[in-house]
C-alpha positions in Angstrom: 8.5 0.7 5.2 6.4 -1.1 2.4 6.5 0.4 -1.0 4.3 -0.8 -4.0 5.2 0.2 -7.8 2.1 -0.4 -10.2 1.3 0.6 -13.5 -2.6 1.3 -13.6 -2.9 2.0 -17.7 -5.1 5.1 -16.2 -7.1 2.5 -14.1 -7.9 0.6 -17.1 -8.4 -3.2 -16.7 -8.1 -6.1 -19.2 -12.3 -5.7 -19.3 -11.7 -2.7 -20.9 -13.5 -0.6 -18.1 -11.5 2.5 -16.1 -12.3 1.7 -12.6 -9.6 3.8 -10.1 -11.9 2.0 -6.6 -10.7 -1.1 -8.4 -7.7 0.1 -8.4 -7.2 1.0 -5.4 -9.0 -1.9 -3.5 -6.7 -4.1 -5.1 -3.5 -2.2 -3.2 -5.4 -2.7 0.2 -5.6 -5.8 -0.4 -2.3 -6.7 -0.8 -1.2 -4.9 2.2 -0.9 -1.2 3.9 2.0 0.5 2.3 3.3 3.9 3.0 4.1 4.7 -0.5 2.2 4.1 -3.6 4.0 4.5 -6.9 1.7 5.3 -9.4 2.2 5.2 -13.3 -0.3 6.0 -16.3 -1.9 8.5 -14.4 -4.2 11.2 -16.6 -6.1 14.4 -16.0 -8.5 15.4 -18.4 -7.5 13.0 -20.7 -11.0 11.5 -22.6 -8.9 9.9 -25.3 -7.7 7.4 -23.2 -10.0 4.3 -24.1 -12.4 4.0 -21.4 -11.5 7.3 -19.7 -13.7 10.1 -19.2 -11.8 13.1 -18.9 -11.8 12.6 -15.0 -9.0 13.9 -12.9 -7.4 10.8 -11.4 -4.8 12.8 -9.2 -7.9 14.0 -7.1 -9.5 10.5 -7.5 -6.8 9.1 -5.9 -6.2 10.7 -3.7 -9.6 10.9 -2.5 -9.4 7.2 -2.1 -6.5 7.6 -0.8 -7.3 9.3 2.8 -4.0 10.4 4.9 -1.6 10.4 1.6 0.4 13.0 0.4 -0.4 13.1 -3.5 2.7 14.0 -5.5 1.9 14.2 -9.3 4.8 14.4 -12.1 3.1 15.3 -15.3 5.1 13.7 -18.3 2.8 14.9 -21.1 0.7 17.9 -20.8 -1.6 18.9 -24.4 -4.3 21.1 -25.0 -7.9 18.8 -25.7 -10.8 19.8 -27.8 -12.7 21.7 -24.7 -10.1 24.1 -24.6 -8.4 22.9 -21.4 -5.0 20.8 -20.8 -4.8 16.9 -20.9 -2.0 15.4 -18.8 -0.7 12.4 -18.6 2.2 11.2 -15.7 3.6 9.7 -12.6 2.5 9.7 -9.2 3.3 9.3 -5.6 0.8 8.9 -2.6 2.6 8.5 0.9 1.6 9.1 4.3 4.9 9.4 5.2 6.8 12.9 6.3 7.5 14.5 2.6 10.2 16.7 2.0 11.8 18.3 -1.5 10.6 16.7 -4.4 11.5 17.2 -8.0 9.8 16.3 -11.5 12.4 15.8 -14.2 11.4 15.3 -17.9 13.8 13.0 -18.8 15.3 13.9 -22.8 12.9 13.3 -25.8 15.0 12.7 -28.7 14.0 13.0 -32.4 13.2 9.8 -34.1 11.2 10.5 -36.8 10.2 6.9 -38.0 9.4 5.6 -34.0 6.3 6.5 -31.9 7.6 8.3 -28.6 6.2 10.4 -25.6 7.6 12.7 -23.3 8.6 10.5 -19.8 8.9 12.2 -16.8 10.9 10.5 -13.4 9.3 12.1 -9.9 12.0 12.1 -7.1 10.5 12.8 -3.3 12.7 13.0 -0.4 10.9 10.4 2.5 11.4 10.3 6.4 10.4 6.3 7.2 11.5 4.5 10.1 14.2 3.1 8.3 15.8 6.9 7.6 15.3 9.1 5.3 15.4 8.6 1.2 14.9 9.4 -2.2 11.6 7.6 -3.6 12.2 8.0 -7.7 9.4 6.2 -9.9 9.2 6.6 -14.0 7.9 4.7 -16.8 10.4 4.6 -19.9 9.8 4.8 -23.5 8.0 1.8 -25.0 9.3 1.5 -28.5 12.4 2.7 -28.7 15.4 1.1 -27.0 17.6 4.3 -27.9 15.1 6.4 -26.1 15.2 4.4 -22.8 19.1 3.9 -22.6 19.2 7.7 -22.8 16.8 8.1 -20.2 18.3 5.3 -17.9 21.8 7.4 -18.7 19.6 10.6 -17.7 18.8 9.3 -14.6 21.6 7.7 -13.6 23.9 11.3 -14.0 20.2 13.0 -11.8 21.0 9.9 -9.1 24.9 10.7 -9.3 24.4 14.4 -8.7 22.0 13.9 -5.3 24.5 11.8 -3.7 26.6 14.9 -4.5 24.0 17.1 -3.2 23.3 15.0 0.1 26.6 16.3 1.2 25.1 20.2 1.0 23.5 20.5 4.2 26.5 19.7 6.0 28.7 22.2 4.4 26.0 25.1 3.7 25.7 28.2 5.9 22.1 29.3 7.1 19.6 30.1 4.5 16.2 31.4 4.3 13.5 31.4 2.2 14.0 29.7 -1.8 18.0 28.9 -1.1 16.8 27.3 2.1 18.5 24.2 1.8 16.6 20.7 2.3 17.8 17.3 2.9 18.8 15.4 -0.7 19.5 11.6 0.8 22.2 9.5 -1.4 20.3 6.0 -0.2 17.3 6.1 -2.7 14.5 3.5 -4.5 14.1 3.8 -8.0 10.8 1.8 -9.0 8.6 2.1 -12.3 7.6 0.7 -15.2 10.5 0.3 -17.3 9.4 -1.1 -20.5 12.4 -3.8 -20.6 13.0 -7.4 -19.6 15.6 -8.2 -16.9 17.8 -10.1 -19.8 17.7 -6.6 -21.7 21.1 -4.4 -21.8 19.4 -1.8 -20.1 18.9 -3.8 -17.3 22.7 -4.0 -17.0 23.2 -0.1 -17.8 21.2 0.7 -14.5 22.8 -1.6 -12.3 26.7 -0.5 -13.5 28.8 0.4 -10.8 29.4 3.9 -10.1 33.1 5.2 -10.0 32.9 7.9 -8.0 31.7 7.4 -4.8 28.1 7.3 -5.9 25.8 4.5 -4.4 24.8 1.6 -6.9 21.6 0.3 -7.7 20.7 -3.1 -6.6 17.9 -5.1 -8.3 15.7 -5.5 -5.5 14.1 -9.5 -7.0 17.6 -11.2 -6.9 18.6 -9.9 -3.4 15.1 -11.8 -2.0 14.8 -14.3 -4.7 18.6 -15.2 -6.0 19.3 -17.8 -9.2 15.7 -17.6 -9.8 14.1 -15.9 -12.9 11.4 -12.7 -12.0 8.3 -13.0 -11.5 6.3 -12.0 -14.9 4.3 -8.3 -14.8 3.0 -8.1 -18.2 1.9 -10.5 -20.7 0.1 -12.7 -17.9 -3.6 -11.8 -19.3 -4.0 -11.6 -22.8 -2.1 -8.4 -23.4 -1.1 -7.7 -27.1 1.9 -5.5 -26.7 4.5 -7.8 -25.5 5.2 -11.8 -26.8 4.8 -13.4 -23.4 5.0 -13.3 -20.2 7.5 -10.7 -19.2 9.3 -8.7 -16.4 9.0 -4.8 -17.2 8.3 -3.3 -13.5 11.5 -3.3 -11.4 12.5 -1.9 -8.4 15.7 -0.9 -7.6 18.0 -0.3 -4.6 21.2 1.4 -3.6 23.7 0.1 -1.5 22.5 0.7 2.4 18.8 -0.6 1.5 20.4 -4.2 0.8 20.2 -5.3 4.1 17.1 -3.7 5.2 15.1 -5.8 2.5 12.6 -7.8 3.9 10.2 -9.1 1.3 9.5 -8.6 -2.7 6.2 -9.4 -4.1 4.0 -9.4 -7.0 0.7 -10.2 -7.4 0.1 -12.1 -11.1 -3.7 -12.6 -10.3 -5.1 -9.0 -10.5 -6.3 -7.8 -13.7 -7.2 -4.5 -12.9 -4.4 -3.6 -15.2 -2.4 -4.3 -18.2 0.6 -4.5 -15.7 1.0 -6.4 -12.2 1.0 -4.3 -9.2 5.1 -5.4 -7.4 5.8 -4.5 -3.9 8.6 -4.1 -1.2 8.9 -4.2 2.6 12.0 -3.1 4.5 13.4 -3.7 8.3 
């Protein structure tokens, strides 16, 4: 299976121009993956700079033939034409979908700090190395209260599906909206995560569980140990960070470990503000 995580600033590169066939040639030519994690994503949002109100699910996934489109809308407004501007997450996978889930992830009230609503999609994915849990977010910018309460948000949502995957064996026959689906504990959590790896938060997600629940496993050092991660943002003349830094992770629990083949990321492309980062497994 070959994942790739990307955030596309709504397909905006460092020219300035939207440009989704960009964006999307550039993921074919780094490889053929069965899942494409998506963030930045907008619907009718024309006051994005360089957007034009177009819907970039359909976009997508028009260029994106034989994918399952799987969008998690984060922030959802009305615009000046009288219809709804969205803004979110999204997944693209040809592989066999089954539950998925779209979790707004808590908002809290910080008056003096610029914040949006963050959402964390969560699909359930048969590949040939078993099924999992695909999970992909992007985490509040400015505020480093906001994302350790989101990373703490997700981490109890991660603790309570390996609860959950334990369902389907004990559950009697149902039909209909109780019938009851496959929740996999072994899941990838991928994103844009608005933090360096030297960043507390970086430790919060990786702390071991106590409970029985699977850990997360930074996915860079089990390919590429004692050496520092590659840079995703801050490579070409981006404003919003001081240099060249990690914020795009993904992460692993326990039974994955072994099955990692390969982590890449491609620091040429400026299609984005962000580097496209990738994963193959055995």
């Amino acid at each position: 299976m070959k994942l790739l995580s990307w955030n596309i600033q709504w397909g905006r590169g460092i020219d300035g121009y939207v440009d989704l066939a960009r964006i999307v040639r550039t993921i074919r030519q780094l490889g053929d993956f069965d899942v494409v994690c998506l963030q930045e994503v907008a619907v009718n949002f024309p006051g994005l700079p360089g957007s034009h109100g177009e819907n970039q699910v359909t976009e997508l996934a028009n260029l994106l033939p034989g994918y399952t489109s799987l969008y998690g809308v984060a922030t959802d407004v009305p615009n000046n034409s009288g219809g709804r501007s969205q803004f979110g997450n999204a997944i693209f996978t040809r592989l066999p979908v089954g539950q998925v889930w779209r979790h707004l992830l808590p908002w809290q009230a910080e008056l003096a700090t610029p914040s949006m609503q963050r959402v964390l999609v969560e699909a359930v994915v048969t590949a040939d190395i078993g099924p999992l849990r695909i999970m992909t977010t992007h985490l509040e910018y400015y505020s480093q209260r906001q994302r350790k309460t989101q990373i703490e948000a997700i981490r109890n949502l991660h603790r309570e599906a390996c609860a959950m995957s334990q369902r389907q064996l004990l559950s009697k026959e149902q039909s209909g909206t109780f019938e009851v689906f496959p929740r996999p504990a072994e899941a990838l959590l991928c994103g844009d995560l608005n933090f360096p790896a030297t960043a507390s938060e970086h430790v919060q997600i990786l702390a071991p569980f106590n409970d029985g629940t699977l850990n997360f496993h930074d996915a860079w050092p089990v390919i590429h140990p004692g050496t520092l991660h590659a840079p995703t943002v801050g490579i070409h003349s981006v404003e919003f960070v001081a240099g060249p830094e990690c914020f795009d992770f993904v992460f692993i629990t326990d039974g994955l470990v072994n099955r990692l083949f390969a982590y890449g990321t491609d620091t040429e492309t400026k299609a984005s503000d962000h580097q496209p980062v990738w994963v193959e497994f055995k």
